[in-house]
C-alpha atoms as one frame of an Amber mdcrd trajectory, in Angstrom:
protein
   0.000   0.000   0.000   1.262   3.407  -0.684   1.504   6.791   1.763  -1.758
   8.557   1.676  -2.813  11.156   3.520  -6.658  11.699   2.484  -8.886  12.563
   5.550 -10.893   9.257   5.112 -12.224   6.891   7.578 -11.313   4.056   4.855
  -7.104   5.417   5.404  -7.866   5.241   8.925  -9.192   1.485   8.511  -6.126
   0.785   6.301  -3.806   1.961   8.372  -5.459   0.333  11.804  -2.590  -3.106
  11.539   0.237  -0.548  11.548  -1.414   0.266  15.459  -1.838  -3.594  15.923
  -5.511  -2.444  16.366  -8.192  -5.135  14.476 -10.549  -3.943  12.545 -13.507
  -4.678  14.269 -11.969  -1.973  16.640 -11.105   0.540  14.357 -14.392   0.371
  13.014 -15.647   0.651  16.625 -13.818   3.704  17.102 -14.486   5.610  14.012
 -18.716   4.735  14.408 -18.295   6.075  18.291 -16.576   9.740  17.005 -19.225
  10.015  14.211 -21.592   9.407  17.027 -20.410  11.494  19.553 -19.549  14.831
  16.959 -22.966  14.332  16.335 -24.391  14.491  19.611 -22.398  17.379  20.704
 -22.438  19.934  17.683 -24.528  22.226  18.812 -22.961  22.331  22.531 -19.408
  22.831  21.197 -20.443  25.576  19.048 -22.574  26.936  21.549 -19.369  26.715
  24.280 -17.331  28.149  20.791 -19.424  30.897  20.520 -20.137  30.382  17.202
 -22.314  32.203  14.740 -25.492  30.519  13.196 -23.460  31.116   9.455 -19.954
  29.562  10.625 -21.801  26.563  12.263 -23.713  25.956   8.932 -20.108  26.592
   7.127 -18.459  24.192   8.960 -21.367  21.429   9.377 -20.565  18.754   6.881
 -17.865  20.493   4.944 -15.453  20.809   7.397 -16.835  18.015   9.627 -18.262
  14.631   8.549 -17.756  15.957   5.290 -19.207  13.133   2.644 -15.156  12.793
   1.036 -14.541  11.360   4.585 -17.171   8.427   3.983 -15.997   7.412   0.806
């Protein structure tokens, strides 16, 4: 396999042996975070102070984005 650097959860999957983590695990992990930036979006912005337009900007384009799925 060669170096790549893409912000997908497949890389992370790939590269889960190299941590001696299984799969199963990895795949674990990665459904957890999905779950839990979920959850706690609108707290973190709220704690962020974030505007209404830079929480839209970065909901789904800069987070959970649907490159990172592919």
């Amino acid at each position: 396999m060669g170096y790549t650097n893409l912000s997908r959860i497949k890389t992370c999957l790939e590269a889960a042996q190299h941590f001696l983590l299984p799969l199963y695990e990895a795949r674990w992990i990665c459904e957890r975070q999905v779950e839990i930036i979920e959850s706690h979006w609108d707290a973190v912005c709220e704690e962020a102070k974030l505007s209404e337009v830079d929480k839209k900007m970065l909901w789904r384009r800069q987070l959970l984005n649907q490159f990172a799925f592919e």
